[in-house]
Every structure is written in C-alpha cells, then in structure tokens.
VOGU-3710 file (C-alpha; in Angstrom, 3 decimals, decimal comma):
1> xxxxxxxxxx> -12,754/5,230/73,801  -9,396/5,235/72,790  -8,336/2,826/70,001  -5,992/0,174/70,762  -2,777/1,198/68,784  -2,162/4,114/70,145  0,318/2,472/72,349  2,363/1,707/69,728  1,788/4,871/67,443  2,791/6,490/70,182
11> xxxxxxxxxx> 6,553/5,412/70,250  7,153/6,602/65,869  8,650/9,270/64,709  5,593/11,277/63,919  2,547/9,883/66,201  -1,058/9,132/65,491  -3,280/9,497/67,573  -6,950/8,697/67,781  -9,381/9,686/70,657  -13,459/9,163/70,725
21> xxxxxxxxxx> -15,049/10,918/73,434  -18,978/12,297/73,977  -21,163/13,089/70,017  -20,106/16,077/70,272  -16,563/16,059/69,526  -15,283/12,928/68,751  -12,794/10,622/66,389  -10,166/13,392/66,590  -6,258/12,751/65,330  -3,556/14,438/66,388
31> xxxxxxxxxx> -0,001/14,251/64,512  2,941/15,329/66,363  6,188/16,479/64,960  9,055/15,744/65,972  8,045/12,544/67,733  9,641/12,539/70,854  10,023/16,073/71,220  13,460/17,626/70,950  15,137/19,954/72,591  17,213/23,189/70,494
41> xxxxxxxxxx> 18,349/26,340/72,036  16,897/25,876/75,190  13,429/25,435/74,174  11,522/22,967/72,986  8,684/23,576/69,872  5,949/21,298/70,062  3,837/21,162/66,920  0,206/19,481/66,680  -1,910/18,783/63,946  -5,219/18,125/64,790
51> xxxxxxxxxx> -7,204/16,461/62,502  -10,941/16,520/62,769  -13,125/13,565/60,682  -16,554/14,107/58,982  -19,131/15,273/61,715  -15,702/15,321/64,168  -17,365/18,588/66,011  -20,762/19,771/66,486  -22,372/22,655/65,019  -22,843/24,029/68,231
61> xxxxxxxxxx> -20,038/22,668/70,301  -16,281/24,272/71,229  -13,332/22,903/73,102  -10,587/24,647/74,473  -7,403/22,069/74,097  -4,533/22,901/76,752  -1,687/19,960/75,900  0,490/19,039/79,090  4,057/18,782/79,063  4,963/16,982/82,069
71> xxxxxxxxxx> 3,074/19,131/85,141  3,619/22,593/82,713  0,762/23,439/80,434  1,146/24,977/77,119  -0,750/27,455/75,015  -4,678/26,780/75,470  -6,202/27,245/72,024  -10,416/27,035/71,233  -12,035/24,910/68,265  -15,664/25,739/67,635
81> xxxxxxxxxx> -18,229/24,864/65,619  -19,774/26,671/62,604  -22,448/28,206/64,610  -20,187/28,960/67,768  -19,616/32,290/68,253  -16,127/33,647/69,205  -12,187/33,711/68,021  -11,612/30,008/67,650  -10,912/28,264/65,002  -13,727/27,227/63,014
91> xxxxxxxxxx> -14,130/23,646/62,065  -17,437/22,785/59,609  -19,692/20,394/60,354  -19,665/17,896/57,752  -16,042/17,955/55,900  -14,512/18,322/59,240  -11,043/20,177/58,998  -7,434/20,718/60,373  -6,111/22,892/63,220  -2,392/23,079/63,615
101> xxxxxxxxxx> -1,272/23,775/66,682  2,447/25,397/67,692  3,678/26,383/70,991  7,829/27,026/71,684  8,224/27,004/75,695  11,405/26,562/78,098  12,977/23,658/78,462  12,883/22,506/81,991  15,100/19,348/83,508  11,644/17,468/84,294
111> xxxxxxxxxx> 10,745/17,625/80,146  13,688/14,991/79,596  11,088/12,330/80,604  7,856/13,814/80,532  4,778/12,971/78,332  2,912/15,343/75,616  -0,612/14,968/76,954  -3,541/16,578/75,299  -6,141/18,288/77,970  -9,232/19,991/77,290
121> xxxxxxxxxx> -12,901/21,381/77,636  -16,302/20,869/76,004  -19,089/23,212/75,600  -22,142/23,495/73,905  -24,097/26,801/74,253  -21,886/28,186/76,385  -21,795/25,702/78,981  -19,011/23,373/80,076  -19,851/19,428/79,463  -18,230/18,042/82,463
131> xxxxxxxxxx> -16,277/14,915/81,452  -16,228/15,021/77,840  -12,783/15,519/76,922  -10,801/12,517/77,289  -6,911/13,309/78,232  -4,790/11,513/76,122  -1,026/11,060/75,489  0,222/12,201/72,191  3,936/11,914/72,342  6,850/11,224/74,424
141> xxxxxxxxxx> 9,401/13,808/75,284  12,439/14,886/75,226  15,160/14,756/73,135  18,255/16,792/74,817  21,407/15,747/72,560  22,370/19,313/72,098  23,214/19,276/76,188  25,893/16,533/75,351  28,108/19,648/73,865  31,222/20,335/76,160
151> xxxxxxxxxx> 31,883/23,617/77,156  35,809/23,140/76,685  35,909/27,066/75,313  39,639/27,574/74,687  41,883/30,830/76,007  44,805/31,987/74,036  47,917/32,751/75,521  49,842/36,186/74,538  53,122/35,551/72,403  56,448/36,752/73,855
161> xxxxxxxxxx> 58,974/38,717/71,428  62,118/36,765/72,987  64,841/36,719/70,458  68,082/34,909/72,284  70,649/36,728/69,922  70,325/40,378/69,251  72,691/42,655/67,451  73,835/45,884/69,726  76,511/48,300/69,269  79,178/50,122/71,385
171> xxxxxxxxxx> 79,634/53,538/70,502  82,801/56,009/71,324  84,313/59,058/69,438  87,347/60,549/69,403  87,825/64,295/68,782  89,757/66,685/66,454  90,958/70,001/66,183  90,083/72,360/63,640  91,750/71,158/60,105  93,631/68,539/61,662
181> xxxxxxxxxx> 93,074/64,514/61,428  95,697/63,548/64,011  94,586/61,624/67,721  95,981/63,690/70,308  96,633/61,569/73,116  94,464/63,038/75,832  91,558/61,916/73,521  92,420/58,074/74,386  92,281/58,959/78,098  88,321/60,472/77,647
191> xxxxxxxxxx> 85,740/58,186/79,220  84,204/56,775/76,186  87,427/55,560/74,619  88,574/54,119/77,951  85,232/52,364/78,510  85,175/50,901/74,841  88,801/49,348/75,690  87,090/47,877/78,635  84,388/46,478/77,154  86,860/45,471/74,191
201> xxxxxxxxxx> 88,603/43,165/76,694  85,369/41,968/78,235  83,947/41,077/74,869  87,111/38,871/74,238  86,632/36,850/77,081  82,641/36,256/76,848  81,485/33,756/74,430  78,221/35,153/74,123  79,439/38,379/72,232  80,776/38,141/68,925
211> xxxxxxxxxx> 81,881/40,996/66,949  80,797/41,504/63,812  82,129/44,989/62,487  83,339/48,306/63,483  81,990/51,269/61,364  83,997/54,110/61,546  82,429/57,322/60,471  85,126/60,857/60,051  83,636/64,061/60,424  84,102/67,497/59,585
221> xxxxxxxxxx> 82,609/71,151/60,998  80,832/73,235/58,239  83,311/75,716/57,524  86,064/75,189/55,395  86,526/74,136/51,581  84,222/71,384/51,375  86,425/69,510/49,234  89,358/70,024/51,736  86,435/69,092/54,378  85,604/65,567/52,310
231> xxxxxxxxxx> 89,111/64,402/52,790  89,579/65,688/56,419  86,551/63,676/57,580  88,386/60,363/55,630  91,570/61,199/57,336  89,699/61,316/61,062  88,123/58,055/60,157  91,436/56,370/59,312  93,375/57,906/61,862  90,559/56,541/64,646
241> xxxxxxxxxx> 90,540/53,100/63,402  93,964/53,224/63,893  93,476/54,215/67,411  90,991/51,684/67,395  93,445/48,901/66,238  96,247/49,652/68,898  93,749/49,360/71,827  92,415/46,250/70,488  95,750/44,830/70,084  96,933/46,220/74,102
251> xxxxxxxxxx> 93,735/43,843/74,881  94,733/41,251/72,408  90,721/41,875/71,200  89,791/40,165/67,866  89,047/44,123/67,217  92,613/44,403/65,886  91,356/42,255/62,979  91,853/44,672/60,046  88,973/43,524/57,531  86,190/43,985/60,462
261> xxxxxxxxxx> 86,587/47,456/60,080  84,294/49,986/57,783  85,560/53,383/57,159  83,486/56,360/55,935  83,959/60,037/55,279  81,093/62,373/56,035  82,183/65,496/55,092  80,762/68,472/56,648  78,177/67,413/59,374  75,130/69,322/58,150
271> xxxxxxxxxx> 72,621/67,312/60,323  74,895/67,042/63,508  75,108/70,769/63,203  71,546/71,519/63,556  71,123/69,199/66,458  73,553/70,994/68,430  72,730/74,121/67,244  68,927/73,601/68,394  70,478/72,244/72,014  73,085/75,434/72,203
281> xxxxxxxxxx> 72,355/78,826/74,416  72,485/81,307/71,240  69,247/82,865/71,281  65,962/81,645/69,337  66,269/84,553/66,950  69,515/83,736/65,983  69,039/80,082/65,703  66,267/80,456/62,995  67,958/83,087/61,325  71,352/80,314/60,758
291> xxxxxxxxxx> 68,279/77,420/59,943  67,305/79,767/57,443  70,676/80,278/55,926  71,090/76,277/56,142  67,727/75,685/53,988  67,985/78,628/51,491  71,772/78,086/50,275  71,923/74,507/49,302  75,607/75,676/47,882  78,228/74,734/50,482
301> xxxxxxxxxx> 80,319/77,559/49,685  77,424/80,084/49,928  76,329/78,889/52,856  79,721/79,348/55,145  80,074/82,717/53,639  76,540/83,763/54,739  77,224/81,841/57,855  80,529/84,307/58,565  78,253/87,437/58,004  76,506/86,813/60,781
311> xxxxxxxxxx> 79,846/88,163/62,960  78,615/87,739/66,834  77,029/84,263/66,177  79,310/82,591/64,017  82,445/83,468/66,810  79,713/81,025/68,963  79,588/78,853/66,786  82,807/78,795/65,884  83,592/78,030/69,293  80,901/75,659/71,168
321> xxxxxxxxxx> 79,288/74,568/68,211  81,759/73,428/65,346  84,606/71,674/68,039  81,900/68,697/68,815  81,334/68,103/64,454  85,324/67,541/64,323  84,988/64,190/65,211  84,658/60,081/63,818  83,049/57,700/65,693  83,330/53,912/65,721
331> xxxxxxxxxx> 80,757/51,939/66,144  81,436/48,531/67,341  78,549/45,928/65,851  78,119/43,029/67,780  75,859/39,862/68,508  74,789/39,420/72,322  73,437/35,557/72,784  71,482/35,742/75,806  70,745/32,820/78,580  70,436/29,202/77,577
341> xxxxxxxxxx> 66,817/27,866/78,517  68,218/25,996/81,477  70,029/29,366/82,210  66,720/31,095/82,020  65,229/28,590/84,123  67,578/28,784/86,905  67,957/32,838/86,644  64,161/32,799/87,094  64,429/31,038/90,483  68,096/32,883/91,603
351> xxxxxxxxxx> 66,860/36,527/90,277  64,120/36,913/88,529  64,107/40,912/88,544  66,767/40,819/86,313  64,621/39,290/83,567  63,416/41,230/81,032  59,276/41,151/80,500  60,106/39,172/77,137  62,689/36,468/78,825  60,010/35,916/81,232
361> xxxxxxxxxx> 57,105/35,083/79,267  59,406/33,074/77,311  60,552/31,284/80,052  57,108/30,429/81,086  56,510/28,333/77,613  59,463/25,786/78,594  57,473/24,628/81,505  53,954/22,741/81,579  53,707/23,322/85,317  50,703/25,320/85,586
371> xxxxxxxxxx> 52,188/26,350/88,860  55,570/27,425/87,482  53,820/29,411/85,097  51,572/31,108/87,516  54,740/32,245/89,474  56,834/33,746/86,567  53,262/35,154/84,931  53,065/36,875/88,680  56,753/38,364/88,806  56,050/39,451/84,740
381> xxxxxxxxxx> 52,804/41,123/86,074  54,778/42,990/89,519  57,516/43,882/87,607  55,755/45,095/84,551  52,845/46,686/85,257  51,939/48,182/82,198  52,419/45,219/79,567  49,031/43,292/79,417  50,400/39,749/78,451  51,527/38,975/81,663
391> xxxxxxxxxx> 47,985/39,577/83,115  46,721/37,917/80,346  48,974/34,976/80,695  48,233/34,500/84,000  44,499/34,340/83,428  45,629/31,560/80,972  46,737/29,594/83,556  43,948/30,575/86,171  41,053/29,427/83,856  43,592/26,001/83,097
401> xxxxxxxxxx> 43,297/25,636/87,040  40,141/26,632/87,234  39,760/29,701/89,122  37,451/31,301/86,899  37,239/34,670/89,043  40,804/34,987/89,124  41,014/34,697/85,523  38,169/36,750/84,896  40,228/39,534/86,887  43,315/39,344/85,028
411> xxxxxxxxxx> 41,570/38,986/81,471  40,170/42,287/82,206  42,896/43,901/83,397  44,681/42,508/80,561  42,113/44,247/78,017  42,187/47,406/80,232  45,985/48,033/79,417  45,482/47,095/75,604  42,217/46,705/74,178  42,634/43,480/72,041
421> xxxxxxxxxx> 41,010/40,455/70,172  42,951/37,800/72,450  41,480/39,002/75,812  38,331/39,540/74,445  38,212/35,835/73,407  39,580/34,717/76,814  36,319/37,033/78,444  33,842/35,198/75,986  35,128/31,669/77,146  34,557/33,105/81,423
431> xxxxxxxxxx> 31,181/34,026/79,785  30,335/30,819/77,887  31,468/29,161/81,407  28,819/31,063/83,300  26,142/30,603/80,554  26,082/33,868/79,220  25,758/33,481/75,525  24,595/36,515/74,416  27,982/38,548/75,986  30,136/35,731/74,734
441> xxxxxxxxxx> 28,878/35,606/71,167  29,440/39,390/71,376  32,904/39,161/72,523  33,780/36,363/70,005  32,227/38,643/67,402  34,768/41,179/68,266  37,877/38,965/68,566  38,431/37,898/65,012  41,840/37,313/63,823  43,383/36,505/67,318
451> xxxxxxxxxx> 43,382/32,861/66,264  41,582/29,209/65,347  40,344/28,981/69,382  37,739/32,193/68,422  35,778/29,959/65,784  36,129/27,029/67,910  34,413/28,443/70,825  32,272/30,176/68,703  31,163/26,616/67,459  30,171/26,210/70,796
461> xxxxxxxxxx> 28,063/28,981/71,042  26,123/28,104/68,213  25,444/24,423/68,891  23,877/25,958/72,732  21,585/28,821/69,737  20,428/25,603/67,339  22,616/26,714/64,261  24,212/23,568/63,879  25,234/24,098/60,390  26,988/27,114/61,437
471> xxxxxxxxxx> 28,603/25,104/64,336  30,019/22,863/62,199  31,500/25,396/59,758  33,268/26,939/62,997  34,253/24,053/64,060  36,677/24,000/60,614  38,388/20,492/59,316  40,259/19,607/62,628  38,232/16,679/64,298  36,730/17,492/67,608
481> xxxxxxxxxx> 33,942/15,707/70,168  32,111/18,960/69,338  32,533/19,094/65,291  31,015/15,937/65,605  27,865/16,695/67,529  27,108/19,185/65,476  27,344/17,327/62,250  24,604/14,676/64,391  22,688/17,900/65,263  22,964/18,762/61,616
491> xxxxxxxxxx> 21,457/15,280/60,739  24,752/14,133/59,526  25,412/11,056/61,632  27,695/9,107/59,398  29,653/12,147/58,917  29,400/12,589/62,771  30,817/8,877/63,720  34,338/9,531/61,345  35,077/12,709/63,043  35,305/11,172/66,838
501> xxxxxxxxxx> 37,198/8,467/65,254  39,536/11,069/63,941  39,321/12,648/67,240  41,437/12,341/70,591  37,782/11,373/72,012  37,880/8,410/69,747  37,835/5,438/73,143  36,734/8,306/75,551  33,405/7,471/77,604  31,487/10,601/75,671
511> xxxxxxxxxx> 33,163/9,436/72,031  31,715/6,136/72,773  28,221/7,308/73,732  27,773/10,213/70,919  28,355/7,179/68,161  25,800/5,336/70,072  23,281/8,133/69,808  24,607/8,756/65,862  23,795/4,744/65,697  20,653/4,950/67,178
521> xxxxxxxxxx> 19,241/7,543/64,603  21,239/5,587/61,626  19,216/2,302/63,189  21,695/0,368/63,604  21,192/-1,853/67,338  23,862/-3,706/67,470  26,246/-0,533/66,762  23,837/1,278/69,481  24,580/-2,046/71,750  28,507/-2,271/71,220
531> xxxxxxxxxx> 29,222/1,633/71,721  27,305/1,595/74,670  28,888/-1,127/76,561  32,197/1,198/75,804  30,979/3,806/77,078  29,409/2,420/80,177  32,555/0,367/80,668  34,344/3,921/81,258  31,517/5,969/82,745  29,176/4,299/84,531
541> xxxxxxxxxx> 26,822/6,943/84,992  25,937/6,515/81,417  23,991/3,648/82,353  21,178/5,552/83,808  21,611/8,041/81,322  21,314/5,832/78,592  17,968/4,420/79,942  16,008/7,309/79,921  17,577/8,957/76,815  14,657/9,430/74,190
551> xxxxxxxxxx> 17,142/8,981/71,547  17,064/5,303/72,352  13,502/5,191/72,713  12,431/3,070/69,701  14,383/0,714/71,508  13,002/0,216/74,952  11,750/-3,022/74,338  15,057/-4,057/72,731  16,487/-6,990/74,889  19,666/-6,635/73,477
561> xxxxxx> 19,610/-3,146/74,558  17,795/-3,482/77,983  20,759/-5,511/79,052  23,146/-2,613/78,300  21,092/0,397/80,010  18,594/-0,899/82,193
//
C-alpha cells in the first residue's frame, strides 16, 4: 500500500514517492524533477528517477511503466529482472538499482492542471499479473509562466528626409560677341534674363526666400590668346553683374546689394566646349578627331592652331559652336523655407497633390491620429507609387489598429519596392502575431541594424524557444514587462521585481501579478498576498487564474492566500 506521506511529498519541489504493490515488484521510489512540472518552449520534459530497494524486483518479473499526464500517456518504458529476457532495463535482484526515466511531449491547455501519474504492467514468465501495479500520483503539473510573455512585437516606421529650408539657385546668362565684353541690349530682352527679373521681384516680396549670393561666372570661346581670353571672361562677368545690378535696382530687389555678388573669370571654356561639341551635327569622325586634338595638346596655343587646321570643321565651330562659350552666367543662391507645420497640416487637407512624398510623411509625424496618418500614408502611397515608406508607413499604422492583413499587405509591398531591414522586422512582428516563430526569428535575423525594436522582439522570440538568458540580453537595459519575465524565467526573481518597478507596467494588473509569481518562488507570502490583491483589484480574471497557477502551489493551503484567489 501506499505510505502515508506521499500526500505531502507530493506538493515539494522534487517529490518522493513510495509505492508497495504484489512480491514481485514492490517498495519502488520515484523522484521527479522539476516538481510541478514546467512548461518551456512549448513542451514540457518530465524526468523520473525510479529507484528500486534491495529485492525491489523479482528475478523473473518485468513491468512496463507508462506515466499519465492528465488523459495523454507518455513514453512506455520496460524494467526486468536479471533473468528476464528482452530490451529493458535490467535491475538485479538483491542491490536493486536506478532507472531514469525522460520523456519531452507537447504541451496541451489540459496539462496546466493535470497530475503526473505513474501506470503500469506486471509479468512474470511472460504473463501479465492482473492487478499488480498500483497507479500512483507522482507530481503535480504544470508550470506555464513563460505564456505570461506579451506579444507586444514592435514595427518601425520609415524616416522622412523633410528639410523645411533648402538652398536652390536661379540660373540666367547673358551672351557675347566674339572679343567683346559689352551687354547688348537685346540680351536683357531673352527669356532667361526677363524671367530672373521676375522672379527677382517675386523673391523681394516672399519672406520665405532669402538671397544669399549671386555667383557670376565670365566666359570665353577657345580661340584666341588665352591670356587676352582670361581677361575677356573677367570683363563678361563684371559687365553681367552690372546688368544684374540695374534690374535688381528697376525691382528695388535686395539683388542690387553690391557685396552679395561673386565674380569669376573662366577663361576659355574647355569643358563647355566638349559638351556642345558632343550635342552638335558635325559628324562622329570629326568630333573625335577635335577630342583628340583637345587631349593630346594640353598647350592652349597648340591646341587652337591644330584646331584651325582642321579648315571645314573649325568654320562650324566657329560658328554654332564657339557663340554659346561667349557667355557669364549668374547664379542667384538662395534659401527657400517651406510650409509651417500648421501650413502643412492645412495644405494636406486643401491639396494634398501638391505635397512632395517627403512633406507628406513628415506631415504624418505631427499627428497621433492613427486615422490622420492612415489618410496622408494613403495619398503618399497613390501619389508615389514607387517609394516604399509610404506602404510601409501605412502598415505602421494598420498593425497599430490592428488590421493585421492589411498591414501584412503593405509590409510586403513595402519590401517588394526596396528590399530592407525595417520591413523585414515589421513581417517578423505579423509572424510572431500569428505564431510563426521559426519565419519571424528568420526575418529578425535578417533585419539587424534597422533599430532597438529588432532585439526587442527578438527577446520575444526567445522567451516563446526557452533561451531566457538570451531574452534578457535582447531585451537590453531599458525596463520592460518582458525584460522582466525573462530575468524570472532566468531564475533571477529579485532582479525580475526592480525591472517592472522601473517599468511603465509598474501598477498595471500583469506588473502586479508577475511580482507575485517572482514572490512566490523568492517565498515570500505576504509579498505573494499583497501583489495579488493589486492585481486582482485591476483584473479580475486573475482571480481564477491565480487559483490554479502551480506557481502558487506550495501555497494552497495558505489561508492568507486562499482568501486572495479562491
């Protein structure tokens, strides 16, 4: 028969138990570790060591042992005797011996509350002994405190490249003839020039443009002395900013202020010349056989004579060619300030195709409207097809309302236009959502570097595979609900209390109840008692939760904690 404390062995850490049944296999102990039986990665490992006393098993007797975990059986193993034939273990007669015992099997919902019961056979010579093998509890299951984590994975939104000030330019040019440095006044009636005194009087009356310089560059065509050529391409740059000056002043622009201006003589335009020489008419032949004279005679004066000799070619150069090189050009260098936020904000309602893809992802960070966002991520996404961080954005704000497939849509087309680490950490949190571990742990492993979120969420993953020490290295020094389970999963309790304190779960229902479970395994009751009544008081679900929770099971008979969870 059973001895009498087994009841109470039953409810330590690592149980003793002690069963007599028929003379031929009696007095046997069975150890269990852990004691209740835990739950990691989805399975729970159930280890027995099965002791056998002096004379514990007949020379001629075997049992096969099946324990029972809840209605599920586990491995059946076979003990025999020392004059049983067969593959199972052999246990001698008269020093007895140990058989341990390991099994690793799913965890299913009903294990949470089941009990480790050892079943088994007798035989002796072959035959079944009906009734011989007394079924016994051995231990108390389960332990689930890894199901506590919270699958808050985190999504990353793209950045925008808004910059509300950016430095432009206005560009006209004013032409010469050949050796000359004088503006003849049909020059100041071409387009360019009239549409840079246009702008020059628009500029002076908006306040987001400010003027910052006007470089003005002189030219000169490559024929010619070149020292003559040096000091007609300063002339042409003094004689435009003069031009420049007296249209400024007709539109009283801040233009006309003399130290804004930079002047610079070119000299002969080697590199304009081979631009338009590449877009002229003159024949291929021809044009490599003047790029040849260019790169072999690096001596100005060499070069123009060589250039001559070519008769036919230079008279076409001479005359569609070398006009457009007698020029300067002034470059007006200006800031543009672009809308206010507010101004953003109400352009994005008014007209928001006239936003550029940057001004409306920025505009989306000045709201925390998840619906506002959704609308300007849409427009960003219709009006710029091609630029994944508006998809991605949007899937941002779909997995924040929790429309997981609509998310899941736009993260992919996100990493279908640009292959990157932040969309492939946005698909491993869809994928930790839907409990696919392996394809997020992948897609975590291949978004490194797109920020802190990929190690957090990565932390998650681990705690659901048992590496809790790993967890809580990925978890990193900010305080978190889920740095601290780990650390209790890592058998770091104390450690685990101080980081929800530090945490924004610190009064939450969960903070409460994890530092009631860290208490618990610290044995401390009334800790265990107080965080428990917090918890309850803000989630009273926990009640029932707490009452069958094998982490409080040493305490069942606790009045001070039967008045809290039962």
């Amino acid at each position: 028969m059973k001895k009498q404390s087994i009841k109470a062995l039953a409810l330590i850490a690592i149980s003793s138990v002690f069963v007599t049944s028929c003379d031929l296999l009696k007095d046997l102990n069975y150890k269990v570790t852990p004691s209740p039986l835990e739950m990691h990665a989805d399975s729970v490992q159930v280890k027995v060591e099965v002791m056998f006393p002096e004379k514990g098993i007949k020379k001629k007797a075997s049992a096969e042992i099946t324990p029972m975990l809840g209605t599920t059986a586990l491995k059946t193993v076979t003990v025999q005797g020392e004059k049983v034939s067969g593959n199972g273990t052999v246990i001698q007669y008269k020093p007895g011996g140990k058989m341990v015992y390991t099994d690793v099997v799913a965890y299913k919902p009903e294990f949470e509350n089941a009990e480790l019961v050892v079943t088994g056979k007798v035989f002796k010579g072959g035959k079944e002994k009906k009734d011989k093998f007394q079924n016994i509890k051995i231990a108390d299951g389960t332990i689930i405190t890894p199901y506590l984590v919270s699958k808050n994975f985190k999504v990353i939104y793209e950045k925008d490249a808004f910059v509300r000030t950016n430095e432009k330019s206005f560009v006209a040019q004013i032409n010469f003839e050949k050796g000359k440095s004088n503006v003849k006044p049909a020059e100041l009636k071409d387009k360019d020039v009239v549409d840079f005194a246009n702008w020059l009087k628009t500029a002076e009356t908006n306040p987001k443009i400010a003027i910052k310089a006007i470089n003005v560059t002189g030219y000169a065509s490559p024929e010619g002395e070149v020292g003559k050529n040096d000091n007609l391409s300063l002339d042409r740059a003094t004689a435009a900013k003069t031009s420049a000056v007296e249209l400024s002043k007709k539109v009283q622009s801040t233009a006309g202020q003399l130290e804004i201006y930079n002047l610079v003589g070119k000299g002969e335009d080697f590199d304009g010349f081979k631009k338009e020489l590449q877009a002229s008419s003159i024949n291929e032949d021809e044009k490599n056989l003047v790029i040849r004279v260019l790169e072999m005679h690096k001596d100005p004066t060499m070069r123009e004579t060589e250039m001559r000799n070519m008769g036919k070619t230079f008279t076409e150069l001479d005359k569609d060619i070398f006009p457009k090189l007698r020029r300067a050009e002034f470059s007006t260098v200006y800031d543009l300030t672009g809308y206010s936020d507010e101004e953003l904000k109400a352009v994005s309602v008014s007209n928001p195709d006239t936003l550029t893809i940057e001004e409306l992802l920025f505009t989306a960070t000045l709201t925390t409207d998840l619906n506002e966002k959704a609308r300007l991520y849409t427009i960003a996404t219709k009006n710029y097809t091609t630029d994944h961080r508006g998809f991605n954005n949007l899937g941002v704000v779909n997995f924040y309302q929790n429309k997981v497939a609509d998310a899941l849509a736009n993260f992919e087309k996100a990493n279908n236009l640009n292959d990157n680490a932040i969309a492939k950490n946005n698909l491993a949190a869809i994928a930790g959502l839907s409990g696919d571990r392996a394809k997020a742990a992948k897609l975590l492993a291949q978004a490194k570097g797109a920020g802190k979120e990929v190690s957090y969420n990565t932390g998650i993953i681990k705690i659901q595979a048992g590496k809790y020490a790993d967890a809580v290295a990925n978890f990193g020094a900010e305080a978190s609900y889920n740095k601290a389970l780990a650390q209790l999963l890592n058998n770091s309790s104390a450690e685990a209390i101080k980081t929800v304190d530090l945490s924004s779960d610190k009064e939450s229902a969960r903070g409460y109840y994890l530092k009631a479970v860290a208490a618990a395994r610290m044995d401390k009751i009334d800790a265990v008692v107080s965080n428990l009544k917090n918890a309850i008081s803000k989630d009273a679900s926990l009640k029932a939760k707490a009452g069958k929770d094998r982490e409080f099971l040493k305490y069942a008979a606790d009045a001070s904690f039967t008045s809290v969870a039962k």
